[in-house]
C-alpha positions as CSV (number, residue, x, y, z in Angstrom):
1,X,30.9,-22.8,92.1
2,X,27.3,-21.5,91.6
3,X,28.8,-18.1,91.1
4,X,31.5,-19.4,88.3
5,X,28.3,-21.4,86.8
6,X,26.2,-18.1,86.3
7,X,29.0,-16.6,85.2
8,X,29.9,-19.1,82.3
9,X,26.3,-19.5,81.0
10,X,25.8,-15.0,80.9
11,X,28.9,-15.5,78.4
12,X,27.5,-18.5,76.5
13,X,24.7,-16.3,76.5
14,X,26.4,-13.4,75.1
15,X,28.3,-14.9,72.0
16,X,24.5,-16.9,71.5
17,X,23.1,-13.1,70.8
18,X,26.3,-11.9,68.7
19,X,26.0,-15.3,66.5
20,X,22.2,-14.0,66.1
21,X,23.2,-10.9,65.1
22,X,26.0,-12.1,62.4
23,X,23.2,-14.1,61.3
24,X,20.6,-11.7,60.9
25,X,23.1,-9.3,59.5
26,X,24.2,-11.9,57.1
27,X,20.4,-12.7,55.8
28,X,19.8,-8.6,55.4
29,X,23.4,-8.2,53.4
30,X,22.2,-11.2,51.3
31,X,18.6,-9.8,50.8
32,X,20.2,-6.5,50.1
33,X,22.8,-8.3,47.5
34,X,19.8,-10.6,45.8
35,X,17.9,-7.2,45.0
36,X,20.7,-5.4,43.8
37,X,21.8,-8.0,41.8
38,X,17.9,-8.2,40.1
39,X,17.9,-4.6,39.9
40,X,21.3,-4.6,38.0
41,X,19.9,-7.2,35.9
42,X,16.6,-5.3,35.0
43,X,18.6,-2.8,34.2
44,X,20.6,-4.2,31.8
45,X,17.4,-5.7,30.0
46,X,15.9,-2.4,29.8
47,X,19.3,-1.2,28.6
48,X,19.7,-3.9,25.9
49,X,15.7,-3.1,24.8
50,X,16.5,0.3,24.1
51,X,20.1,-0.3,22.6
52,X,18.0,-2.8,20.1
53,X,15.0,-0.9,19.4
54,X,17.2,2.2,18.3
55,X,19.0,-0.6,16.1
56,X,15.7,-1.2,14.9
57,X,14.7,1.7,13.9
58,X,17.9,2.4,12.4
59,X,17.9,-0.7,10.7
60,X,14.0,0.1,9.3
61,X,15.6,3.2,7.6
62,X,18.1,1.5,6.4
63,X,15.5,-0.5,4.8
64,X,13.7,2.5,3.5
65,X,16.7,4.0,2.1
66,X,17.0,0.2,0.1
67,X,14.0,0.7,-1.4
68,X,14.3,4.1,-1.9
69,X,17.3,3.4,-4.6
70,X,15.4,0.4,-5.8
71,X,12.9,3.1,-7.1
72,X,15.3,5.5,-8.4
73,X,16.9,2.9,-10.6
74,X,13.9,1.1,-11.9
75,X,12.7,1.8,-15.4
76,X,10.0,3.9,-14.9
77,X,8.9,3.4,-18.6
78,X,6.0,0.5,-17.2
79,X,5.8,-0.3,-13.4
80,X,5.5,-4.1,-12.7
81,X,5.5,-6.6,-11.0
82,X,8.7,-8.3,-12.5
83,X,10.6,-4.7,-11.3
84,X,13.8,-4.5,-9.2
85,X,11.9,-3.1,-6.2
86,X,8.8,-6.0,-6.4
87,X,11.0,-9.1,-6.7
88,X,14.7,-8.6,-5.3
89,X,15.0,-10.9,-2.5
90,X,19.1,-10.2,-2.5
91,X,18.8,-6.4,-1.5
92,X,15.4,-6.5,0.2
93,X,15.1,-9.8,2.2
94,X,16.7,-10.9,5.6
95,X,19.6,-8.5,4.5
96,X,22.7,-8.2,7.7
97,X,23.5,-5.1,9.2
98,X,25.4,-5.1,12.4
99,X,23.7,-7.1,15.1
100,X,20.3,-7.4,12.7
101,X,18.6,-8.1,9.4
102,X,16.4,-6.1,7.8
103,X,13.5,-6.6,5.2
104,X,12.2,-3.9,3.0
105,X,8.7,-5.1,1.4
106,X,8.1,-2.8,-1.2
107,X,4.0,-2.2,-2.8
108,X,2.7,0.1,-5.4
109,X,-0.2,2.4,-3.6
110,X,-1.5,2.6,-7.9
111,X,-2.3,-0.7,-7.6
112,X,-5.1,0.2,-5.1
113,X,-8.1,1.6,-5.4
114,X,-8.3,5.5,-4.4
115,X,-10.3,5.5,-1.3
116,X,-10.8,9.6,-1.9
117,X,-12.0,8.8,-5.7
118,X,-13.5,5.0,-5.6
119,X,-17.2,5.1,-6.7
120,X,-19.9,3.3,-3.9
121,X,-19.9,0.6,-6.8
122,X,-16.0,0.0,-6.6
123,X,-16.1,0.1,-2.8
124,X,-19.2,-2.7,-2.7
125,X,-16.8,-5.1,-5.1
126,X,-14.4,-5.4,-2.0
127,X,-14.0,-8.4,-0.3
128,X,-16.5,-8.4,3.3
129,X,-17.5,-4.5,2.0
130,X,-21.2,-3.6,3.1
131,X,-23.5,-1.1,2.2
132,X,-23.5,1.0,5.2
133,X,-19.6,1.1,5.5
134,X,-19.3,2.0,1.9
135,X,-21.5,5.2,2.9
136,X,-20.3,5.6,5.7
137,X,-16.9,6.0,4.0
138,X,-18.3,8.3,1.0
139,X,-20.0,10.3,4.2
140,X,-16.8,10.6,5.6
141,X,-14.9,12.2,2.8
142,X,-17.5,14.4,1.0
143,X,-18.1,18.2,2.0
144,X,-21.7,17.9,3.5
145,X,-23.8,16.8,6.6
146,X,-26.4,15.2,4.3
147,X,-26.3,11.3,5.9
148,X,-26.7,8.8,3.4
149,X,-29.7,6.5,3.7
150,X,-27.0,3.9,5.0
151,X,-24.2,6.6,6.0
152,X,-23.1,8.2,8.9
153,X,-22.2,11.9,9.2
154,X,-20.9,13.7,12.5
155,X,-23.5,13.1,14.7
156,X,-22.6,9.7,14.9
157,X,-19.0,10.7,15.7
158,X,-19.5,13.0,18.3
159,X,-22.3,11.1,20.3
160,X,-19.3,8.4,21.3
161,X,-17.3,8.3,24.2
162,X,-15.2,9.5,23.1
163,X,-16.1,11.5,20.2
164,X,-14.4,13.2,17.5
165,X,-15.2,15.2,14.1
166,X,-15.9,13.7,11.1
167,X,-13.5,14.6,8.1
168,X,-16.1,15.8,5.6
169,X,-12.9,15.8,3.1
170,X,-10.2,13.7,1.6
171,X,-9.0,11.1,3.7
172,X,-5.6,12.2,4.9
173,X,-4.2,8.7,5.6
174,X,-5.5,5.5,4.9
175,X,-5.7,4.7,8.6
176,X,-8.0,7.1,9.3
177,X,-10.3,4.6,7.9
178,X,-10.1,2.8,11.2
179,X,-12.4,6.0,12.5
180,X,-15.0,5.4,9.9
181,X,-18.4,3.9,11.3
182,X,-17.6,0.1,10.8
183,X,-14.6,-0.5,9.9
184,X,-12.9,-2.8,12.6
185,X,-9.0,-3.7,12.5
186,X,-10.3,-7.6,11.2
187,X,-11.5,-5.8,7.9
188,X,-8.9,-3.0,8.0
189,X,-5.9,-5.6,8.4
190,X,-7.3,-8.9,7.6
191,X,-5.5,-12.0,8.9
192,X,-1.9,-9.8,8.3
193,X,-1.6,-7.7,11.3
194,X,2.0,-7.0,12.1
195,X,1.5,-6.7,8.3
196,X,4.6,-8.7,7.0
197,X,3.1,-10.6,4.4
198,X,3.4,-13.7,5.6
199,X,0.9,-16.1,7.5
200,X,2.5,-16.3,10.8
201,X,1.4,-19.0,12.9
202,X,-0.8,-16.8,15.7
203,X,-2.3,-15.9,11.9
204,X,-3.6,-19.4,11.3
205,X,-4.9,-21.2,14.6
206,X,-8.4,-19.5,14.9
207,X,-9.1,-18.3,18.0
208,X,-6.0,-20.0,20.3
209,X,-4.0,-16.8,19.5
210,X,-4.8,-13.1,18.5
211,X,-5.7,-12.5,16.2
212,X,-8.7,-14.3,15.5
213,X,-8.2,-15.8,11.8
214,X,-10.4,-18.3,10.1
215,X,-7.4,-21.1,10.8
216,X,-6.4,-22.3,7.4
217,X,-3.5,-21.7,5.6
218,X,-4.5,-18.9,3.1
219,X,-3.6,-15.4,4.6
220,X,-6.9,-13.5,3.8
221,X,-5.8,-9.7,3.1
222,X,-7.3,-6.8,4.9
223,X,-8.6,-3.3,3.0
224,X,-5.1,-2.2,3.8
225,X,-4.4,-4.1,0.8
226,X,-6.8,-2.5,-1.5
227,X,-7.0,1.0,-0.9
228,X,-5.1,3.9,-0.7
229,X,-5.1,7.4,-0.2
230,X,-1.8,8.4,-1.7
231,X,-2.4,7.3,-5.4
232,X,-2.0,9.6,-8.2
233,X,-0.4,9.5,-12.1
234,X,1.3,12.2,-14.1
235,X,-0.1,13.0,-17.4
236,X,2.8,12.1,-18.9
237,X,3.9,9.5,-21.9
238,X,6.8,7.3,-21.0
239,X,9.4,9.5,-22.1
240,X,8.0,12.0,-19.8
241,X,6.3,14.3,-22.3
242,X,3.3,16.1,-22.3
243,X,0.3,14.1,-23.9
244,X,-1.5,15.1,-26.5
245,X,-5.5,16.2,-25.1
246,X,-8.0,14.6,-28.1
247,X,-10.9,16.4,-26.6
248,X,-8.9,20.4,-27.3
249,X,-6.2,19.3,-30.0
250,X,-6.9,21.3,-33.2
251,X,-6.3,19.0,-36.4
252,X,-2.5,20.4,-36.8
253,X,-1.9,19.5,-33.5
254,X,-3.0,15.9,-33.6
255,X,-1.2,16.0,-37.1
256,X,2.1,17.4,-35.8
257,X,2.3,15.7,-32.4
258,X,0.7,12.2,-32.9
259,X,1.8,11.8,-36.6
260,X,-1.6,11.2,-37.7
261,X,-2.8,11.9,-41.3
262,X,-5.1,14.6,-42.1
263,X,-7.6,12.5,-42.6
264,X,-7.4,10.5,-39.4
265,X,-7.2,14.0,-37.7
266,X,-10.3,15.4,-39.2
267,X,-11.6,12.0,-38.3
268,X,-11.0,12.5,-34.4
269,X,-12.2,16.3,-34.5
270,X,-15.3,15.4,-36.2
271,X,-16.9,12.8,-33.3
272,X,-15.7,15.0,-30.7
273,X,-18.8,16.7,-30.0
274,X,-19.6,15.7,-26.7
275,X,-16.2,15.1,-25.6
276,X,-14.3,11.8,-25.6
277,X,-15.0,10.2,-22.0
278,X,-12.1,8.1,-22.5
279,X,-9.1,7.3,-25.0
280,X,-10.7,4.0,-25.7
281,X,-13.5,5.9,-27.6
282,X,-11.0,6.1,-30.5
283,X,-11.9,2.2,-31.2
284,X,-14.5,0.3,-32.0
285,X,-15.8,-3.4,-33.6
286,X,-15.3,-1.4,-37.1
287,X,-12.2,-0.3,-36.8
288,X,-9.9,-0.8,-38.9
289,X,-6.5,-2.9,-38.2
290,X,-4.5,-1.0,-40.5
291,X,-4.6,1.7,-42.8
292,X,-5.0,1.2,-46.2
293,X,-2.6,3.5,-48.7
294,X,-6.2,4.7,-49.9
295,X,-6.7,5.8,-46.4
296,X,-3.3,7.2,-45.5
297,X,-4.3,9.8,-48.6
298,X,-7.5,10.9,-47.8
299,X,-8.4,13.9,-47.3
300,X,-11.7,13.1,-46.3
301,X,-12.3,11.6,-42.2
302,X,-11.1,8.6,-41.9
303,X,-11.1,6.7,-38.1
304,X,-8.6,5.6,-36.9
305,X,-7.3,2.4,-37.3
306,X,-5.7,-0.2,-34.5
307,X,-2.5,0.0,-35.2
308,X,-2.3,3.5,-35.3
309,X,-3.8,3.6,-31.7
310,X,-1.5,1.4,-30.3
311,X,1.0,3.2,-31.3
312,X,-0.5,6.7,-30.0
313,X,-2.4,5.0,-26.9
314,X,0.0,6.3,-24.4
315,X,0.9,9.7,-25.7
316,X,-3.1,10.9,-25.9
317,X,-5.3,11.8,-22.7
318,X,-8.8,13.0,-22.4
319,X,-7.7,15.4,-19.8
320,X,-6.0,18.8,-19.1
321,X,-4.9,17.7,-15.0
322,X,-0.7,17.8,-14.7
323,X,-1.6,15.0,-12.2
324,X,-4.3,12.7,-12.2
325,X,-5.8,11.3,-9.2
326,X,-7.2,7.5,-8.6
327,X,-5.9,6.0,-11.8
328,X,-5.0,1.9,-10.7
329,X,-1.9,0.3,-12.5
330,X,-3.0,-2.6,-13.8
331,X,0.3,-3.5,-14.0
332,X,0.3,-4.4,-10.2
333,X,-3.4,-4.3,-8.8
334,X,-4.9,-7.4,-7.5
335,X,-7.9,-9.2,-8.9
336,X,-9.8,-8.0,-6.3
337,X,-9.0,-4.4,-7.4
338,X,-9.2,-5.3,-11.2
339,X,-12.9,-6.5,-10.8
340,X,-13.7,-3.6,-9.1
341,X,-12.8,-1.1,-11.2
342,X,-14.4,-3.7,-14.3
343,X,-18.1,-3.5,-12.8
344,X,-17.4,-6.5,-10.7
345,X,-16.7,-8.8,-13.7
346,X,-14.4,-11.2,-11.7
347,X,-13.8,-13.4,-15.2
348,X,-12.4,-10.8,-16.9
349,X,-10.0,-9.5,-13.9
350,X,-9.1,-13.1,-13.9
351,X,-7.7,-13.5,-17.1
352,X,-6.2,-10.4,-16.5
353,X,-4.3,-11.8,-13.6
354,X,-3.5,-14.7,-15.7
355,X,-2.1,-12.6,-19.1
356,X,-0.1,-10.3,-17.0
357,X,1.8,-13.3,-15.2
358,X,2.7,-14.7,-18.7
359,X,4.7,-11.4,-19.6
360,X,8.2,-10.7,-19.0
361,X,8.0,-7.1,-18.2
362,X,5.4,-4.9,-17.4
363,X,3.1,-3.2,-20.1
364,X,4.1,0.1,-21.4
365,X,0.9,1.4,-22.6
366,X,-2.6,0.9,-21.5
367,X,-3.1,-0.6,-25.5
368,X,-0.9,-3.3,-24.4
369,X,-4.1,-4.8,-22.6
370,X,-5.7,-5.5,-26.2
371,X,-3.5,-7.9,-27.2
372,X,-3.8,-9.9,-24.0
373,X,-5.6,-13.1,-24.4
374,X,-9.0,-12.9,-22.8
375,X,-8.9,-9.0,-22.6
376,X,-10.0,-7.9,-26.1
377,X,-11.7,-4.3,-26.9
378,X,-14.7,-5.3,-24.5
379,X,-12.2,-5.7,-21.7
380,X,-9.9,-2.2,-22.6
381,X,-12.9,-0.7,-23.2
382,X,-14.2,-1.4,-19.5
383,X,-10.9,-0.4,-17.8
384,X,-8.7,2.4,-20.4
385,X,-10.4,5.4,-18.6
386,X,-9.3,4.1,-15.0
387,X,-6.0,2.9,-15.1
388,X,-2.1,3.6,-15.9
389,X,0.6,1.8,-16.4
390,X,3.0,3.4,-14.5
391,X,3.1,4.3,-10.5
392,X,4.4,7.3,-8.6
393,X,3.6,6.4,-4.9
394,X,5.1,3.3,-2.9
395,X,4.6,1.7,0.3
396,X,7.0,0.2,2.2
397,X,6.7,-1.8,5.0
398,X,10.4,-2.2,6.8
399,X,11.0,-4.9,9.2
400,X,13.9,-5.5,11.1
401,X,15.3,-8.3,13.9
402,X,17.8,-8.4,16.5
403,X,19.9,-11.0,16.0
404,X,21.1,-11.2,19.9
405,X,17.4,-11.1,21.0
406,X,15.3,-12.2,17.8
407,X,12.8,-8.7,18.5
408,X,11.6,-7.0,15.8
409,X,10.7,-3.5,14.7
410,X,8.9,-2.6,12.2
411,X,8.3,0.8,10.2
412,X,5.5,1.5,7.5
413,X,6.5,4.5,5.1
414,X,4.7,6.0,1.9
415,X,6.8,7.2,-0.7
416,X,6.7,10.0,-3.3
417,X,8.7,9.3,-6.5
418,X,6.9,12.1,-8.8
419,X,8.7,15.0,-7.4
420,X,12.5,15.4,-8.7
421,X,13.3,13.8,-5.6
422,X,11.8,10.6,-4.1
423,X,10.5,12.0,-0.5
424,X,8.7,10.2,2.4
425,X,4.9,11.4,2.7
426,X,4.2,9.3,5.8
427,X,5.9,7.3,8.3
428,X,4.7,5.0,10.9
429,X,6.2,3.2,13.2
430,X,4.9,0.1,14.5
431,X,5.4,-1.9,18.2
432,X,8.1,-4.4,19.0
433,X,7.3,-8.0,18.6
């Protein structure tokens, strides 16, 4: 009886052990199924990232090559504001591709100031610009070593960990700006950082979220926004013809080309002698509005009167450069920009602002700005030597989002529309958000 006892509870004993084991085998196959079902899963998310961040940057090209046609089918006569590639929310906003949207956010680089060509005045009229940074950024860009009294040259550069050269040339793009001696990314971006144009709401709730903003519902712009690197203008009229030089033209020329009379010609030789600084030295208080028959006649000098300046405004230059560097269309530049490049008169860049909205098209001709109310000849003459009317250089900022998981990508591109074909001259590709 004792023996059949032992013998019963060593079997009880063994199917106790092999329900263990099941049980421990059943735990290790379930561990082993949990992981491999997270690792499947992490897989797939990494996966689907990189399935829609190719779509994204596809989808940002596809934005570029939007705004690329935009530009070749605008009317490059006068570059505005009102033009297909500024206000077109139908082909440049939110448009559907498969699986995403797209944006393509399109600004004129002439509408900034030059940062290779701006003058230490210009730079100081900018919004939180200070003395040292504004030397430090003429430091950077000039040829020498010679610091400014507020500059900084490459000594300062290479003492930091980790240091680098200085340029001591033409910026190369405008974010190299970043490496100048005090410039932060709060001046370089301003409240805009992901740079979409829009005030996001991590863009407006101080310092809760980065970045820090000032948490009111203006979105304060950045230096990205009024400088550039890439601005130039060709010396062209708005047929595309070669202007007429007023400093070099003999008096046949200026006859033959510009249709003045001979006395208006002689007229234009005769107070050349120390060169014509600008196209707006033509004019004066005492010119005339109109010629009179008397004057048409002449032989004698006569000056040139308003009309005939209007008229001529945009096929004379003071200059013998194919392609000018650092003009600003005032067309498209902000007040900020247009008070700058006026000696800081903020009043006058104001009505500026103010005149241009009123028109239905962009001006033509630099003249245009004397018959804008509030402008006058004071106003032209301030601002005819620095700026155009018309733009070769675009930036685009491309923005795309996934539809299945609302990330975005997002592109920044410059673009080149002087050359017989529109070509990209930089591209940068931000982060995923």
């Amino acid at each position: 009886m004792n023996r059949w006892r032992c013998m019963v509870q060593e079997g009880a004993g063994r199917r106790g052990l092999a329900l263990v084991a099941v049980l421990w085998l059943v735990v290790v196959l379930t561990v082993l199924v949990t992981v491999m079902a997270k690792s499947v899963r992490l897989d797939n998310r990494v996966s689907l990232s990189s399935c829609e961040q190719l779509r994204g940057r596809w989808a940002c090209r596809a934005a570029l090559e939007t705004a690329i046609g935009l530009l070749n089918d605008d009317n490059k006569a006068g570059d505005g504001l009102q033009d297909i590639w500024s206000d077109n929310e139908t082909e440049c906003e939110d448009v559907a591709l498969e699986g995403c949207v797209f944006t393509a956010a399109v600004t004129d680089e002439s509408g900034k100031l030059n940062v290779n060509t701006a003058t230490k005045e210009q730079l100081l009229a900018l919004p939180e610009m200070t003395e040292d940074v504004a030397e430090a950024i003429l430091d950077w860009r000039d040829k020498d070593d010679t610091v400014r009294t507020h500059g900084a040259e490459g000594g300062s550069y290479s003492a930091l960990r980790p240091g680098y050269e200085i340029r001591n040339g033409p910026f190369q793009t405008i974010r190299e700006l970043l490496l100048v001696k005090g410039v932060t990314e709060a001046l370089f971006y301003g409240e805009d950082v992901n740079r979409n144009g829009r005030l996001d709401d991590n863009e407006r709730d101080g310092a809760l979220r980065w970045p820090e903003d000032d948490g009111d519902d203006v979105l304060d712009k950045g230096w990205i926004d009024f400088l550039t690197c890439y601005s130039y203008t060709m010396n062209r009229d708005a047929d595309g013809g070669e202007r007429t030089n007023i400093n070099s033209a003999d008096e046949a020329k200026l006859e033959g080309s510009l249709g003045l009379t001979k006395g208006q010609a002689k007229w234009v030789v005769e107070n050349r002698k120390n060169s014509y600084k600008s196209i707006g030295d033509l004019i004066s208080e005492s010119s005339p509005k109109k010629a009179s028959k008397k004057d048409q006649d002449s032989e004698d000098a006569v000056a040139v009167d308003l009309a005939t300046f209007k008229q001529i405004a945009d096929e004379i230059t003071v200059r013998d450069e194919k392609r000018v560097v650092g003009l600003v269309n005032v067309n498209t530049a902000e007040k900020e920009v247009l008070a700058a490049l006026a000696g800081g008169d903020e009043a006058l860049a104001e009505r500026l602002v103010q005149a241009r909205s009123a028109r239905a098209t962009a001006m033509t001709s630099v003249a245009d700005l004397l018959d804008m109310q509030g402008v006058g000849l004071d106003g032209f003459k301030k601002l005819a030597s620095k700026v155009t009317v018309r733009s070769e250089v675009f930036g685009v900022c491309c923005t795309s989002r996934s539809v299945r998981t609302g990330s975005c990508y997002q592109a920044d591109a410059v673009l080149d529309r002087g050359q017989k074909r529109t070509s990209v001259i930089y591209w940068h590709e931000g982060v995923n958000y």
